[in-house]
C-alpha positions in Angstrom: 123.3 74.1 116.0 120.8 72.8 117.9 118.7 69.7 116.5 115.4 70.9 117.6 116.1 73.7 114.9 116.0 71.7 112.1 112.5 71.3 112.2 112.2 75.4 112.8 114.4 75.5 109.9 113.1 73.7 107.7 109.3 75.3 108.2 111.3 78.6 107.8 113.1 77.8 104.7 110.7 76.0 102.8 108.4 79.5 101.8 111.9 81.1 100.8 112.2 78.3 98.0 109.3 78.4 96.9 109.6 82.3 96.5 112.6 82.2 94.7 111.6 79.1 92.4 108.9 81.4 91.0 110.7 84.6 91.2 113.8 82.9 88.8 111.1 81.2 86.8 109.5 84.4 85.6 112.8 86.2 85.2 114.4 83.2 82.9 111.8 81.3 81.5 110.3 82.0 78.3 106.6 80.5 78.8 105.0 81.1 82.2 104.2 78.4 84.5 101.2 76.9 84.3 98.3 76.7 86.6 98.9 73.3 87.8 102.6 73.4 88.4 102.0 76.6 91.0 99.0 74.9 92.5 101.2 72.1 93.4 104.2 73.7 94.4 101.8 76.2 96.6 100.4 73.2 98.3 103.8 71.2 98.5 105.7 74.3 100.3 103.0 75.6 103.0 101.7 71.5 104.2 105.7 70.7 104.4 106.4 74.1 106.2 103.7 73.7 108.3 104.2 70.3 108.9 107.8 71.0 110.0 106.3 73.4 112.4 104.0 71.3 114.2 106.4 68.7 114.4 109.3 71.8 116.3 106.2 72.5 118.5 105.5 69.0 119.8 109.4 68.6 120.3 109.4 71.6 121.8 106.6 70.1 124.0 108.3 67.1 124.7 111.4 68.4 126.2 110.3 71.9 128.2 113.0 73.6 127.2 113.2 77.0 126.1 114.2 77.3 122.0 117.4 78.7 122.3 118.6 81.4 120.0 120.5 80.7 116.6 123.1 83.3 115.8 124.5 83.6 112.4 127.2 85.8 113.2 128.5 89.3 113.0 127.6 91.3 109.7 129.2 94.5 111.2 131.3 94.9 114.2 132.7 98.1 115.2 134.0 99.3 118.6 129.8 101.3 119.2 128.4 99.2 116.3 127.1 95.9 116.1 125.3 94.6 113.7 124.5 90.6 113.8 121.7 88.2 112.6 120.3 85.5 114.3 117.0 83.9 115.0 114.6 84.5 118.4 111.6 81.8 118.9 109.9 82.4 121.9 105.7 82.4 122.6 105.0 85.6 120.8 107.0 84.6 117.7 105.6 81.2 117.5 102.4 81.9 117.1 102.5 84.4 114.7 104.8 82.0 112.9 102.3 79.4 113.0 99.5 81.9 112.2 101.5 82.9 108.9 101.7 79.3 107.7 98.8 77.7 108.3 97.0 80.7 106.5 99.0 81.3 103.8 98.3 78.1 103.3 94.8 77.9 103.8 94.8 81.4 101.4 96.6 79.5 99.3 94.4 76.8 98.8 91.2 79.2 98.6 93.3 81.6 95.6 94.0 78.4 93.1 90.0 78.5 92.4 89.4 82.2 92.8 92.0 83.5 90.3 91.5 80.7 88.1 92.2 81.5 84.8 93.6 85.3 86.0 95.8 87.0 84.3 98.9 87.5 86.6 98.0 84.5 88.2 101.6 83.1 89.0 102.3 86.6 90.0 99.7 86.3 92.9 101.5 83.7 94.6 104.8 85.1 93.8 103.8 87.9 96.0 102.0 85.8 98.8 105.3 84.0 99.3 107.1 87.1 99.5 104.7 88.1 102.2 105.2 85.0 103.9 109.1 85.3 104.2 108.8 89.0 105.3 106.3 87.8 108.1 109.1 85.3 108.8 111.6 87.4 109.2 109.1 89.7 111.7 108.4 86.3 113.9 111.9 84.7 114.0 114.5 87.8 113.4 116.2 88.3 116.8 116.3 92.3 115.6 115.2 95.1 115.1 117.4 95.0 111.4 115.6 92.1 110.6 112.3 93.1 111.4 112.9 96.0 109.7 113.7 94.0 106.6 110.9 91.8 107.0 108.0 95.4 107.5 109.3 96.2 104.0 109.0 93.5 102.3 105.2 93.3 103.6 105.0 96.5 102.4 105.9 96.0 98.8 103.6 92.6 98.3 100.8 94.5 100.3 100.8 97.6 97.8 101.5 95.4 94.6 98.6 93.1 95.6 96.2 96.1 95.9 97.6 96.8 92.6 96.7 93.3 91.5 94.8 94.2 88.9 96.4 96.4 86.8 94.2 96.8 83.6 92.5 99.3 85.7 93.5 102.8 86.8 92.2 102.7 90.3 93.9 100.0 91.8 97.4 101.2 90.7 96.7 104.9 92.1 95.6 103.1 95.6 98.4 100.5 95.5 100.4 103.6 95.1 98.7 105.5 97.6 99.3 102.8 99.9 102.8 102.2 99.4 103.5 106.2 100.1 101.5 106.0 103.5 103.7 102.7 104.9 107.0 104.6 103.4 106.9 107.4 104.9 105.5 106.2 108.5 108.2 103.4 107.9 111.0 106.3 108.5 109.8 106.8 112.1 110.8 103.1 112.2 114.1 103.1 110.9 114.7 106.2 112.7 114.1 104.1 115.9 116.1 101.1 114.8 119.2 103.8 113.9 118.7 105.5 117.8 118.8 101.7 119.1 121.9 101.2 117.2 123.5 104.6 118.8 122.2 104.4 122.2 122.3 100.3 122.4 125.5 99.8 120.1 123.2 96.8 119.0 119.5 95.9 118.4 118.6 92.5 119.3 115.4 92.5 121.4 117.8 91.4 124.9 120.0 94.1 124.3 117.7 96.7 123.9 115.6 95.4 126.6 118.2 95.6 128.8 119.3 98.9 128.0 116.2 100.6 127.8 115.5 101.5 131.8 118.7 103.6 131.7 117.9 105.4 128.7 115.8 107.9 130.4 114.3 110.2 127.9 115.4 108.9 125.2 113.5 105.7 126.0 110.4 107.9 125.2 111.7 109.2 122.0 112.0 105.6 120.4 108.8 104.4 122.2 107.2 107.7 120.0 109.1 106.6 117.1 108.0 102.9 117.4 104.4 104.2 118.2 104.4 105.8 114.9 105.8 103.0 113.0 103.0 100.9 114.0 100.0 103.1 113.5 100.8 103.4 109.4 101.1 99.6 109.0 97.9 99.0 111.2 95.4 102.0 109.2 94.8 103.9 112.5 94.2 107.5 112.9 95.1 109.8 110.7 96.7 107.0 108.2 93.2 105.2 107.7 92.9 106.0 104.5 94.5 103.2 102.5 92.5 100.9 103.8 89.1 101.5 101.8 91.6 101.4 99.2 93.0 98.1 99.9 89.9 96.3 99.0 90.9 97.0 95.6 92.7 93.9 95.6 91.8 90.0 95.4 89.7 88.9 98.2 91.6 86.2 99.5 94.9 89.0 99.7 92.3 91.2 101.7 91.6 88.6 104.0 95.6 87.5 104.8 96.4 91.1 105.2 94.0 93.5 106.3 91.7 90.7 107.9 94.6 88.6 109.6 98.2 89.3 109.3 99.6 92.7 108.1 97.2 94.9 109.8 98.3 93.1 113.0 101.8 93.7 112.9 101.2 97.2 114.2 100.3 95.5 118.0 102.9 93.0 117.8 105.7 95.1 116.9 104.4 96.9 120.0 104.2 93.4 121.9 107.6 93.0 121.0 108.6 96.1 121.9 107.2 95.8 125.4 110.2 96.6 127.5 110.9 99.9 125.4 107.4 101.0 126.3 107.1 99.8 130.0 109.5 102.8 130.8 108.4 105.2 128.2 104.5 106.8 129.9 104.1 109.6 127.4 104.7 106.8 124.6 101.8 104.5 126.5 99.5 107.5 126.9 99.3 108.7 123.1 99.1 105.1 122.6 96.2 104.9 124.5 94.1 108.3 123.1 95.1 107.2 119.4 94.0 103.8 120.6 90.3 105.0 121.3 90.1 106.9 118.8 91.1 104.5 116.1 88.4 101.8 117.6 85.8 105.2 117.3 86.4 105.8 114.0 86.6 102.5 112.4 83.3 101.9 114.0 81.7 104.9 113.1 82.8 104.8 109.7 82.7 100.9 109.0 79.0 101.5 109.5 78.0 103.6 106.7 80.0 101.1 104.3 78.0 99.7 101.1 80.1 96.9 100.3 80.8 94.0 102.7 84.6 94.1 102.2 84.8 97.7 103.4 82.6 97.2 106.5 84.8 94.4 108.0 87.7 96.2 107.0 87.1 99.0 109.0 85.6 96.6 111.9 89.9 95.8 111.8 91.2 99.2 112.1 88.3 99.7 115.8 89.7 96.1 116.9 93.5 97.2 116.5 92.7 100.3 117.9 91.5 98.8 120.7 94.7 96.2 121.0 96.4 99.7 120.9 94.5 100.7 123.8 95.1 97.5 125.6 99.1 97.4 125.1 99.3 101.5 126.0 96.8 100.1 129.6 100.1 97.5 130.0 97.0 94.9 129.2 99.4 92.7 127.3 98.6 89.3 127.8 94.8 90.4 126.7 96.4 92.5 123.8 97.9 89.0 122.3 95.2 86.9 123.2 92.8 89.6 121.1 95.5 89.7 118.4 95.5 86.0 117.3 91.5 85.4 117.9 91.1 88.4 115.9 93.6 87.5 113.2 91.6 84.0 112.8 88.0 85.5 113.0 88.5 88.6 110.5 90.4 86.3 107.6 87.1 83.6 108.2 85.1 86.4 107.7 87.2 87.5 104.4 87.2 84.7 102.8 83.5 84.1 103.6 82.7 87.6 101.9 81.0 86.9 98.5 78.6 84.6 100.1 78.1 85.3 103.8 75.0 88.1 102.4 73.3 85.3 100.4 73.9 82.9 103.0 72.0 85.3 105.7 69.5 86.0 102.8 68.4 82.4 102.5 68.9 81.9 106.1 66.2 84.7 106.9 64.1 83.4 104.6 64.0 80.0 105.1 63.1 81.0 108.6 60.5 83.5 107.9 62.3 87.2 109.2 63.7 89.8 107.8 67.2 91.0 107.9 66.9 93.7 110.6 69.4 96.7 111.4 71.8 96.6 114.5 72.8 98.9 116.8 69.6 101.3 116.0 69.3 101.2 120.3 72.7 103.8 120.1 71.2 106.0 117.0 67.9 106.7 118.8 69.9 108.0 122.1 71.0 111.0 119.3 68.7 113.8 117.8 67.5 113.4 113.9 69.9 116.4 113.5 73.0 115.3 115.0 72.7 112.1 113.4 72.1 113.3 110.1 75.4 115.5 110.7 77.2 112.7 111.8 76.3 109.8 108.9 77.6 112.7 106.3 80.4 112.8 108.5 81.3 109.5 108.8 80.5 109.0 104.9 83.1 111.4 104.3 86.1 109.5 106.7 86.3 112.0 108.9 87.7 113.9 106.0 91.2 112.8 107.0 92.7 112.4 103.7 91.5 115.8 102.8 93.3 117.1 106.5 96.7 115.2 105.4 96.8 116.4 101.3 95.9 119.7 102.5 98.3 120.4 105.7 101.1 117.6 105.2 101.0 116.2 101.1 100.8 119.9 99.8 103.3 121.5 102.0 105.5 119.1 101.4 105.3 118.9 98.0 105.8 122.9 97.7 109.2 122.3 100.3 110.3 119.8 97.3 109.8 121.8 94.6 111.6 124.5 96.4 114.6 122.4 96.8 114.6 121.2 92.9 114.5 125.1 92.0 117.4 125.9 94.2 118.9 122.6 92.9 118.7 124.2 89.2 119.4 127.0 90.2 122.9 126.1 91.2 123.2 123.6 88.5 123.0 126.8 86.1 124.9 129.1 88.2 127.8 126.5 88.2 127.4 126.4 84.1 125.3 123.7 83.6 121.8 123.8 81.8 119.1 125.0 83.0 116.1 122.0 82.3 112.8 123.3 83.8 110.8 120.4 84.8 106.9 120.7 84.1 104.5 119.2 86.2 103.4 115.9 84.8 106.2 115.9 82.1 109.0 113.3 82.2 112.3 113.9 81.6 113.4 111.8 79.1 110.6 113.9 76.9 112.5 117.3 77.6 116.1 115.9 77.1 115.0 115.6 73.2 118.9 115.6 72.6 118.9 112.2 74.3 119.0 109.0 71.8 116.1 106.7 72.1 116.3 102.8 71.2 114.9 102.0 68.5 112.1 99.7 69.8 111.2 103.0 71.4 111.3 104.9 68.0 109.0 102.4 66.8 106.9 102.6 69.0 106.4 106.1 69.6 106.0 106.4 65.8 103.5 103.8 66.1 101.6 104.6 69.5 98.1 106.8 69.3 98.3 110.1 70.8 95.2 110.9 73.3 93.2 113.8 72.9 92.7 116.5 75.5 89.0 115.3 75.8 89.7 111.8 76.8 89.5 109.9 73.3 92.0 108.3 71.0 93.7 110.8 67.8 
């Protein structure tokens, strides 16, 4: 190995402890650790890890040379299947690796005071050092696999952390919600990462960049499939709607992910991706229109907001929509440089959130003015009418969540329940029985021939029943 990976190393490994130290903690320990012990351990793992960092980037300075790349070795190797880990630092990486330290850490730092005294508050960081390693494994895995594992694992802390608190109904259905959006756009994903393994035999970024100007159509096909991967983790059109939702969790998680890090991973997965798209026009043109039309309707929309939180949310979806725009225009030196000044400026704005209004308040005040609109110069150019018809329409987010339940969720969900009648079907017709599964019911309620445990007898016997009008029996 290398030496000037030890540093690398080291900033890489260090937010993998500290995940695993709270993770076994909570699983084995009887009381849970207290506030102080995860403050410091917080602040011990993201200034070492960082530190390590800056000192691989100076040494990397020092020398000139190029990082070069860390294999681990072969998990899988068949005559047309490879399957390997390793680790790939180059520009793009970097940065995004030392954009996920120094604001976890600086996220870090902000949540010990913010959730002081929450309930769940070990959890919190439990889950912002799992979203630190899958960000890891985005920057530094020399794969498509371990990207793949990496998008996943953002996915699960993102939807738990909207889900944050828990007490309440609303954030659980939106975590949920959430989750089901990146799952399912996550399959055009795997689907390319499973055609790169076919067509490639392998899918570290070289190989497949190598590989991909003699791929002809197919080179489209997983440029599609990558396109789509990236517009469900990144809110644009038509999978915007989680992201109102989102804000359902802790500010400072709102600010690491859909302010500065996971809402970005949509353009750098494209970034990375760059030599797959370069031959793939069709992929670069939809990439473009969906582009525009993100930037248009987080605009339109973030400007009929009522809460602060929402309004710079959506002012993310129009800026990735517009890095979409620049990647699909082969602007992608621009693209990156409007990926990390973005990154920086949204999560400053974040975490600034619950006081930035009373701080413009006081600052209008103290000098006399009022706080007055902006952008009224556009509004006037439209009729009373027509704007009237389109405020109701933005209010209403372009109604795209009503468009996907009504002509994807529901047909789907009528495709499914067609399958599990033909599945019971032939589970009777072989001469097994015939358990008719109601909507809402759970099966371990209709298999009453089923034993339960007896904590559960307890507490069944025990537990209130609720009323069909909402109160307690």
């Amino acid at each position: 190995m290398p030496p000037i990976w030890i540093p690398f190393l080291a900033a890489l490994a260090l937010p993998v402890l500290g995940w695993l130290v709270l993770g076994l903690h909570a699983l084995f320990a009887f009381q849970p650790l207290g506030e102080d012990h995860v403050r410091r351990l917080v602040a011990t793992v993201f200034s070492l890890a960082f530190g390590a960092y800056v000192v691989g980037l100076g040494w990397l300075g020092l020398t000139g040379a190029p990082l070069p790349e860390l294999p681990f070795g072969a998990l899988v190797s068949l005559p047309r299947y490879h399957m390997s880990m390793g680790l790939h630092l180059d520009g793009l990486s970097l940065g995004l690796l030392g954009l996920t330290l120094s604001l976890s850490g600086l996220v870090g730092a902000f949540s010990v005071r913010y959730l002081h005294r929450e309930p769940g508050f070990a959890r919190f960081f439990f889950l912002l050092f799992m979203l630190t390693v899958g960000l890891e494994l985005i920057a530094a895995g020399d794969g498509l696999d371990m990207l793949f594992a990496g998008w996943e694992l953002v996915g699960l802390s993102s939807a738990l952390l909207i889900a944050f608190f828990s007490r309440r109904r609303g954030p659980v259905e939106h975590g949920l919600r959430a989750y089901v959006i990146y799952r399912t756009v996550d399959v055009a994903l795997l689907m390319a990462v499973v055609l790169a393994h076919h067509l490639v035999g392998s899918v570290r970024f070289e190989d497949i960049a190598a590989a991909a100007p003699a791929a002809g159509g197919l080179t489209t096909l997983v440029g599609a499939l990558l396109v789509i991967g990236a517009m469900g983790k990144s809110g644009s059109v038509p999978f915007s709607g989680w992201v109102p939702r989102a804000m359902e969790g802790p500010t400072p998680s709102s600010a690491i992910f859909y302010g500065a890090l996971s809402i970005h991973l949509g353009p750098f997965l494209l970034l990375r991706m760059w030599p797959v798209l370069e031959h793939a026009p069709a992929a670069r043109v939809a990439l473009v229109l969906i582009g525009l039309l993100t930037a248009a309707h987080g605009s339109m929309v973030g400007r009929v907001q009522h809460d602060i939180k929402g309004t710079l949310a959506y002012a993310s979806v129009a800026q990735v929509g517009l890095m979409f725009a620049e990647i699909g225009l082969g602007w992608t030196s621009l693209a990156t440089l409007h990926l990390f000044g973005h990154a920086v400026w949204r999560a400053n704005q974040l975490l600034r959130a619950p006081s930035v209004l009373s701080e413009r308040d006081e600052l209008m005040a103290a000098l006399g003015a009022s706080r007055s609109a902006r952008g009224l110069h556009i509004e006037r150019l439209l009729p009373a009418k027509l704007r009237r018809a389109l405020y109701s329409f933005a209010l209403q987010r372009w109604y795209l969540d009503d468009v996907l339940d009504r002509f994807v969720v529901q047909p789907l969900l009528r495709g499914l329940r067609a399958i599990d009648g033909m599945d019971q079907r032939a589970a009777a017709a072989t001469g097994g029985p015939l358990v008719a599964l109601g909507q809402g019911e759970s099966l371990a309620l209709q298999l009453g021939e089923l034993p339960a445990l007896d904590g559960e007898r307890g507490a069944a016997a025990g537990a209130p029943t609720r009323s069909t009008s909402g109160g307690v029996a």
